[in-house]
C-alpha positions in Angstrom: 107.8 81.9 107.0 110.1 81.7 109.5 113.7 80.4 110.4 115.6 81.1 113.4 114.6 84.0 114.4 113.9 85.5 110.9 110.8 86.6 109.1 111.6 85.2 105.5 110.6 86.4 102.7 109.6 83.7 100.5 109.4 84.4 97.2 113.3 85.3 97.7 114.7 81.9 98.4 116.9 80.3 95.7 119.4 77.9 95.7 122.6 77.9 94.0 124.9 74.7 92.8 128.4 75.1 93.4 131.6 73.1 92.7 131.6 72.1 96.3 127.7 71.8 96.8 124.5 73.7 97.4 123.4 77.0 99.2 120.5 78.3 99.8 120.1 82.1 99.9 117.2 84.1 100.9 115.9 87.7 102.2 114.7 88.2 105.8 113.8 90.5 108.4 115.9 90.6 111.7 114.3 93.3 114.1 113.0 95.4 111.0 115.9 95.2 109.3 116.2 93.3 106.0 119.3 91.2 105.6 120.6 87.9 103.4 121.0 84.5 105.2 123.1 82.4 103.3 122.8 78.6 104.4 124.9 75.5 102.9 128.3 74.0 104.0 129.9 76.1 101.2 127.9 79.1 102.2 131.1 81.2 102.9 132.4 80.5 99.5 129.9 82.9 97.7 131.5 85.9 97.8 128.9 87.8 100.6 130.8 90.2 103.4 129.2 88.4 106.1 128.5 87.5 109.2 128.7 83.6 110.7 125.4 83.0 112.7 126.2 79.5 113.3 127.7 76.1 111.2 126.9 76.4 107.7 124.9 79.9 108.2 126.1 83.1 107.3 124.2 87.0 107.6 125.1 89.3 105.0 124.1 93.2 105.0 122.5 94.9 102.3 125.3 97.3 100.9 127.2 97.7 97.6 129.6 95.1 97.8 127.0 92.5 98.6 124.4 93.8 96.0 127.6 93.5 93.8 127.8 89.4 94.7 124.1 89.3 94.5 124.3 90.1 90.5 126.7 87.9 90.0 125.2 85.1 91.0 121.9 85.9 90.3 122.0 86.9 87.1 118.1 88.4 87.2 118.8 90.5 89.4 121.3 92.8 87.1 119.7 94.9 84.7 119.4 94.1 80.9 119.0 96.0 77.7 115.4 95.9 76.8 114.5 99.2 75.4 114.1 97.9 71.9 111.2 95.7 72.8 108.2 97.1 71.8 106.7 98.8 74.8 108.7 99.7 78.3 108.0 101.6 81.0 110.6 104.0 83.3 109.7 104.0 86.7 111.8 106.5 88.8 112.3 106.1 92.5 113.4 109.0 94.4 113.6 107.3 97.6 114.8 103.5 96.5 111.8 102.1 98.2 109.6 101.9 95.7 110.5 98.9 93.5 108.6 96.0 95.1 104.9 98.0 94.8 106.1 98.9 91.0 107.4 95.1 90.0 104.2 93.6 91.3 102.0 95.1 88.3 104.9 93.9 85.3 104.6 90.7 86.6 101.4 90.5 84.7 102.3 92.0 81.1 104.7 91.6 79.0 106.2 95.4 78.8 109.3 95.8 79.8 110.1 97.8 83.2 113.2 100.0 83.7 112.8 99.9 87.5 116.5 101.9 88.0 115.7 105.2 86.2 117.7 108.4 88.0 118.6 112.1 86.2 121.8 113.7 87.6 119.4 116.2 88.8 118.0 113.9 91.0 121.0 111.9 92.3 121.5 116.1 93.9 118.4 116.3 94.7 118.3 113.4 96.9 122.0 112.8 98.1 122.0 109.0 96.5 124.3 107.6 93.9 124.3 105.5 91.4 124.8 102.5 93.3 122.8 103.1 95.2 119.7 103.4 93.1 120.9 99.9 91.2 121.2 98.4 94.5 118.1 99.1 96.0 116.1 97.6 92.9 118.7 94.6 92.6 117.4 94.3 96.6 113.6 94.3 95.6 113.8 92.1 92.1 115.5 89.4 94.5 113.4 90.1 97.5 110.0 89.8 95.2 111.2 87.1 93.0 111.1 88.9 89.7 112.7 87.1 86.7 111.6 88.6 83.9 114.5 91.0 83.3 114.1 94.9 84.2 116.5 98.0 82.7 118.5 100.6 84.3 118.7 104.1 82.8 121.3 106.7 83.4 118.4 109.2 82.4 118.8 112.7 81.5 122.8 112.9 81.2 124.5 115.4 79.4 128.5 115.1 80.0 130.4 112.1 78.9 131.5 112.2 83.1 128.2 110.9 83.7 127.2 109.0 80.6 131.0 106.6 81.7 129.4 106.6 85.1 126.2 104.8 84.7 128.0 102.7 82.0 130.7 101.2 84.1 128.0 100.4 86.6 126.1 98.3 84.1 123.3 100.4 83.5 121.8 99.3 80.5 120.1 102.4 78.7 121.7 106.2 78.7 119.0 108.4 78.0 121.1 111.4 76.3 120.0 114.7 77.3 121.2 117.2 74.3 119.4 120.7 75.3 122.4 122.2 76.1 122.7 122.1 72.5 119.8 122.8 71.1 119.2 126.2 70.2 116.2 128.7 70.5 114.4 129.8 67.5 115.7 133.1 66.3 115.8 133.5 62.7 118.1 136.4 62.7 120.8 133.8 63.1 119.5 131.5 60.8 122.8 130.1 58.9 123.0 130.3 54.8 121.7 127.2 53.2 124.9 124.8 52.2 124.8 122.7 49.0 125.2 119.7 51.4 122.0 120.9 53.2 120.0 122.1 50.1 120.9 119.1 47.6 119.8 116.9 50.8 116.1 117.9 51.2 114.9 121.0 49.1 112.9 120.2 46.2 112.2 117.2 47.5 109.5 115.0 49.3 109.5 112.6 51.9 106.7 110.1 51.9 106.3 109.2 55.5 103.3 106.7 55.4 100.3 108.9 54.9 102.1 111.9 55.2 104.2 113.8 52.7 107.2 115.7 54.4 108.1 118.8 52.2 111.2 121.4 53.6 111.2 125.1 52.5 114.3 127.0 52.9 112.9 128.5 56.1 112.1 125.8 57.5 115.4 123.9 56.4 117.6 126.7 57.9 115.2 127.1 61.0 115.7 122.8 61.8 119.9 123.5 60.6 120.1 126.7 63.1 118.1 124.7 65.8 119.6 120.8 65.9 123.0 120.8 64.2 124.9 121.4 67.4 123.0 118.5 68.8 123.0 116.5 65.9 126.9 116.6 66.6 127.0 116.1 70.5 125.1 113.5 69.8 127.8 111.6 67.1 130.7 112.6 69.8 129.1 110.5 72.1 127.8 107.4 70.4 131.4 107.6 69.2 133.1 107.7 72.4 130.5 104.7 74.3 128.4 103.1 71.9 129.9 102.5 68.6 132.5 99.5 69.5 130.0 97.5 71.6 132.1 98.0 75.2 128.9 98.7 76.5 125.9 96.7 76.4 123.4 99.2 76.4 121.1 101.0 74.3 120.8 104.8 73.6 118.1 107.2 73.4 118.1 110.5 72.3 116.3 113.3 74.2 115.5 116.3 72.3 112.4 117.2 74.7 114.0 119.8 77.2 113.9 122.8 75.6 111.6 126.0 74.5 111.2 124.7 71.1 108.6 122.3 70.2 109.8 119.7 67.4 107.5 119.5 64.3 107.1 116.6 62.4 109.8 118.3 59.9 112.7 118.8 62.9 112.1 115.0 63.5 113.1 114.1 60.6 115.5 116.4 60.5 117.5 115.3 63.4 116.8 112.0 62.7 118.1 111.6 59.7 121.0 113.2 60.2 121.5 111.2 63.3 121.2 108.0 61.4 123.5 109.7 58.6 126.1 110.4 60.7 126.3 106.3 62.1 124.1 107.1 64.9 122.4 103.9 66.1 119.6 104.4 69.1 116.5 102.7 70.1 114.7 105.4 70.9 113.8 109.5 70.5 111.8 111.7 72.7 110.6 114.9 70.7 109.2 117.7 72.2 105.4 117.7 71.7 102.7 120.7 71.2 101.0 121.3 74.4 102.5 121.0 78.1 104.1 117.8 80.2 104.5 119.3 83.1 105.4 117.6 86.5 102.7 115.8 88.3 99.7 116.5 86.4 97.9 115.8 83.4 98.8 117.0 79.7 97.8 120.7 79.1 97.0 121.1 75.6 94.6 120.8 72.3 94.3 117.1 72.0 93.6 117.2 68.1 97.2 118.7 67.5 98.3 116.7 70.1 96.9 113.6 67.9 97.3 115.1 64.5 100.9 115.9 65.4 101.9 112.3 67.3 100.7 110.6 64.5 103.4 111.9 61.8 106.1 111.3 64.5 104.6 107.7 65.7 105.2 107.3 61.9 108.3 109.0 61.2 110.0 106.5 64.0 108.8 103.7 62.6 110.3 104.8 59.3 113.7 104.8 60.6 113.6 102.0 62.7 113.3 103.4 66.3 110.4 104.1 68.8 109.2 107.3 70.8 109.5 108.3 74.3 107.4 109.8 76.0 109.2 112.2 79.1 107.2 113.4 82.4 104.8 111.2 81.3 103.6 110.2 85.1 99.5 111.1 85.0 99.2 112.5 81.6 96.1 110.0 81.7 94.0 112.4 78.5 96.9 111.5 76.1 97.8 108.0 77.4 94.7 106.5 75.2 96.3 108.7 72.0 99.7 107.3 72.5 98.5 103.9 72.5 96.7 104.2 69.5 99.0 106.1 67.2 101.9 104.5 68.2 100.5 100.8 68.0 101.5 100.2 71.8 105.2 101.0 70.1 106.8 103.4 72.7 108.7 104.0 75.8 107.2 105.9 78.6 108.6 107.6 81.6 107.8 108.2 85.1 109.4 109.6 88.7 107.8 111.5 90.9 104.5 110.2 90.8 105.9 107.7 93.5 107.1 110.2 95.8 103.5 111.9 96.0 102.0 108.2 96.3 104.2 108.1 99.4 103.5 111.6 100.4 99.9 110.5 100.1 100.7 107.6 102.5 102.2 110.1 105.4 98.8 112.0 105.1 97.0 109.4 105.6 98.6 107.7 108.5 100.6 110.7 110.2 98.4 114.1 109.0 100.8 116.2 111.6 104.2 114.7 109.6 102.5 115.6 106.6 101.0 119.3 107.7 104.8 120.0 108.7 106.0 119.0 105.3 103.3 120.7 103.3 104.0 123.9 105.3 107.6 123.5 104.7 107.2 122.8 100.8 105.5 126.0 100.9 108.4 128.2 101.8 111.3 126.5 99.7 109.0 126.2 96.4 110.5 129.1 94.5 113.7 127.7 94.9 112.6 123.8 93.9 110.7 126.5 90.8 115.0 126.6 89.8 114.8 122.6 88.5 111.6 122.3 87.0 109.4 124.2 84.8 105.7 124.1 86.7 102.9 126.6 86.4 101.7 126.1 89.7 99.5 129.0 91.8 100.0 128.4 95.1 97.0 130.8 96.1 94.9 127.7 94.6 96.5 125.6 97.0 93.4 125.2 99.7 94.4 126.5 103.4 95.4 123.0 105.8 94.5 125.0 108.5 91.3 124.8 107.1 91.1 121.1 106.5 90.4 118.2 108.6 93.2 115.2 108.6 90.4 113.5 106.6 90.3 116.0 103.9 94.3 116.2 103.6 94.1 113.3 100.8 92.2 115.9 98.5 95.3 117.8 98.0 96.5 115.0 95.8 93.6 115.8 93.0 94.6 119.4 93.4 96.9 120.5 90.3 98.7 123.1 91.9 99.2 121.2 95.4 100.9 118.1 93.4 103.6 120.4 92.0 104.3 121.6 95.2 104.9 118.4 96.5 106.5 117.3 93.2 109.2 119.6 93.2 110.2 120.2 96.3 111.4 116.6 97.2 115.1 117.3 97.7 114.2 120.5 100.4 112.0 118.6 102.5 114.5 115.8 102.5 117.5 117.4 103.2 116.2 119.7 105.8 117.9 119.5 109.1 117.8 120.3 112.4 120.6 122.7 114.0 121.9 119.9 115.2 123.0 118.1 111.5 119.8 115.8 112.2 117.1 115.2 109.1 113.7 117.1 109.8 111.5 115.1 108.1 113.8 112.3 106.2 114.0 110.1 109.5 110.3 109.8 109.9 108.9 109.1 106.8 111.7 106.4 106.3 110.1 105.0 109.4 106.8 105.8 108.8 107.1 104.4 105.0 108.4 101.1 106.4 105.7 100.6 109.0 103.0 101.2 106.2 105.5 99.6 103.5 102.0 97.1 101.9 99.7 100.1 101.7 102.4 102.0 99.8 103.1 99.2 97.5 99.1 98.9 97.8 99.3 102.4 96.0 101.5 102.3 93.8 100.0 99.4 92.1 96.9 101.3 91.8 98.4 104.4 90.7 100.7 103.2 88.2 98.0 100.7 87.6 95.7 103.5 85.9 98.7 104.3 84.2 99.0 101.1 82.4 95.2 100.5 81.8 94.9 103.8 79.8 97.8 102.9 77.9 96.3 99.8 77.0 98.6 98.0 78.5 
C-alpha cells in the first residue's frame, strides 16, 4: 500500500478516538527506513516526538520515547503476564530483528509467546538494553498486527539490580537464576539433620500421583546441603518484588544452571520449602539427567530422560506450578516426551537458534560475509567457551576452504559447527576495525534487512518444527 511517498505496512494501521477526534497511525517505510506516520487533525496530541510532514500529518522515529507512547496507547503492544497459561514459549532475539518471522507462527495456536526474553549475559554480549529489546518487539507486534498478548522476561537474573530493572520497565516475567546459590554435591559438608528438617520428611512418604517419594537421611542432608541457600535467595527476593503485588508479573524459579542434576526428591525438596516459606511462582526449571546444551539436540538416555520427567511433570502439578524447559531451542528427540508427560503443561525456552537461522541467511545470500565470520568464530571460540558450557570439537568442524558456497548451508546440521556459531555471537558482533568501525555488525544488519522475508521465511520453519514436535 502506499501513501505519499511511503510503503505502508498494512496490517499496522489503527485508528485511535480521542477527546478531540480521530487519528490514524500506521508503520511505513521511507528510503528503507521504518518510521510511524500519524494522520488526523489531533495527530500532534498523541504524545509521538515527531516530525510535521504536512497539515494534519506527523513522522515519528522509532526510539524509546516513541515505543514508550506506542504502549500507551496501544495497549497490545506492551507485554502481559501469561506464564500461568498452560503452554508458552520464550523466544530470544539477540539481534531485535527477529520478532515478526516468530509472531507469524503464534498467530495460529493458542500458546502463549514471550517474544522479549534477554539474560544479563546477553544484554553484554550484544551491547543492547533492556529497552531496547522491549522496544524492538513493541515495533514488530504493532508493525504485524499481533493482538493476542505476548510476555517479556527479564530471564536468567540473579541480583535484585537487575530483577528492579526489568520490573520497572514492565517486563512481565523474571526468570530467577539461583546457581550462585546452589551448592555442589560434597557430602563431607553435609550439615546435621535438624528436628525441623527430620520431623518434616523422614519416616515419611509422599504420594506424588503414581509415585511414592521416600527421603533417607542421606538424601535429606544431601537436598538441605545443596538447595537451602537458594531456597532462601529465593524468599529475599519474592519478598522484596513480588509479595505486595507492585509488580504485575510472574516469577519462575531456575534451579537448572548448575553441576547438579535435580532428582525427583530435590524437586520436592525445594519446592516445598519454597511454597513453605510464602513463595508464590508460576513456574520451575529443574535440571534434567542428560545434556541441553546450546544449539543442538538433547544428549542423553531417553528412558531416564522419560522415567525421570514424568515424577517432576507430576510433582509440579502437585503443587500448583508448571515446568520449564531451559536451552530448549532443537532438542527435537525430547520435544515429543515433554509433550506427553507434561500434558502440553510447560514453558519452553529458546535464543540462539534465531541467530544461527540468520547466520544461515548470510551463507546463503553473501557466502564470502559468512566465510569471514566462520573463520573469525574460529579464533575467539575459547573465549565465547567462558559463557557457555558446549562440548564442541572444532577438528569435526569440515574445512570451508574445502566447500563450495553451495555446501556452506551443511554446516548448520553439523553439531559442533552450530556451537561455534552459537556462542560466539557477541565476538563477531563487536568486532571492529582499527578505525572504531563494526567488522561484520554493519553488513549483516544490511544484508538481514535486504533478505528480511526469507529470514522470517526461516524462522517460521525452524521454530515451526519446534512447535509441531511439541505438539503444538
Amino acid at each position: 500500500m502506499q501513501y505519499l511517498k511511503f510503503d505502508v505496512f498494512e496490517k499496522s494501521i489503527n485508528t485511535i478516538e480521542t477527546a478531540s477526534g480521530s487519528a490514524v497511525v500506521f508503520m511505513a517505510k521511507e528510503n528503507k527506513k521504518k518510521i510511524f506516520v500519524i494522520q488526523g487533525k489531533n495527530a500532534s496530541s498523541l504524545g509521538f516526538n515527531a516530525q510535521v510532514i504536512e497539515s494534519g500529518i506527523l513522522r515519528a522515529d522509532l526510539n524509546h520515547e516513541n515505543a514508550c507512547v506506542l504502549r500507551k496507547i496501544f495497549p497490545f503492544t506492551a507485554p502481559v503476564r501469561g506464564l500461568r497459561k498452560n503452554t508458552s514459549f520464550g523466544l530470544g532475539d539477540r539481534l531485535g530483528i527477529a520478532t515478526s518471522g516468530h509472531l507469524r507462527l503464534f498467530e495460529k495456536n493458542d500458546v502463549f509467546p514471550v517474544f522479549a526474553q534477554q539474560s544479563v549475559r546477553e544484554l553484554n554480549l550484544t551491547n543492547r538494553t533492556y529497552e531496547e529489546v522491549l522496544d524492538a518487539v513493541s515495533f514488530a507486534v504493532y508493525r504485524e498486527g499481533f493482538k493476542k498478548g505476548f510476555g517479556a522476561d527479564g530471564d536468567h537474573l540473579k541480583t535484585a539490580k537487575d530483577i528492579e530493572y526489568a520490573l520497572s520497565l514492565g517486563f512481565t516475567m523474571i526468570t530467577l537464576d539461583c546457581s550462585d546459590h546452589i551448592k555442589n554435591e560434597n557430602p563431607q559438608s553435609y550439615p546435621q539433620l535438624s528436628k525441623y528438617y527430620a520431623d518434616k520428611y523422614l519416616n515419611r512418604t509422599f504420594i506424588i500421583e503414581d509415585t511414592n517419594l521416600v527421603f533417607t537421611e542421606e538424601e535429606l542432608k544431601q537436598c538441605i546441603s545443596i538447595y537451602k541457600e537458594a531456597v532462601l535467595f529465593a524468599e529475599d527476593i519474592y519478598n522484596r518484588f513480588f509479595a505486595s503485588g507492585k509488580y504485575n508479573a510472574d516469577l519462575e524459579i531456575s534451579i537448572d544452571e548448575t553441576e547438579s542434576v535435580t532428582t525427583p526428591l530435590a524437586h520436592f525438596f525445594a519446592a516445598r520449602e519454597l511454597l513453605d516459606l510464602g513463595v508464590s511462582f508460576a513456574s520451575l526449571a529443574p535440571r534434567f539427567c542428560g545434556e541441553f546444551q546450546k544449539g543442538i539436540d538433547y544428549k542423553g538416555d531417553l528412558t531416564q530422560f522419560e522415567n525421570e520427567i514424568k515424577i517432576h511433570a507430576a510433582i509440579a502439578r502437585h503443587f500448583g506450578y508448571k515446568l520449564s524447559i531451559h536451552s530448549g531451542s532443537d532438542k527435537f528427540r525430547v520435544f515429543p516426551v515433554i509433550s506427553r508427560q507434561t500434558g502440553g503443561r510447560f514453558h519452553i525456552k529458546t535464543a540462539g537458534t534465531s541467530w544461527l537461522e540468520a547466520l544461515r541467511i548470510a551463507a546463503e545470500f553473501d557466502p564470502s560475509l559468512y566465510r569471514e565470520i566462520h573463520l573469525s568464530a574460529l579464533t575467539v571460540f575459547g573465549d565465547a567457551k567462558k559463557n557457555y558450557h558446549v562440548t564442541a570439537a572444532l577438528s569435526e568442524i569440515p574445512d570451508i576452504s574445502f566447500l563450495k558456497d553451495e555446501e556452506l548451508h551443511t554446516l548448520f546440521e553439523n553439531d559442533n559447527a552450530r556451537q561455534l556459531l552459537h556462542i560466539t555471537y557477541g565476538q563477531i558482533l563487536n568486532k571492529k576495525n582499527n578505525d572504531g568501525s563494526f567488522v561484520f555488525k554493519d553488513r549483516l544488519y544490511t544484508l538481514w534487512q535486504s533478505y528480511e522475508n526469507e529470514y522470517f521465511k526461516a524462522l517460521e520453519k525452524h521454530i515451526g518444527k519446534h512447535l509441531e514436535l511439541l505438539n503444538i
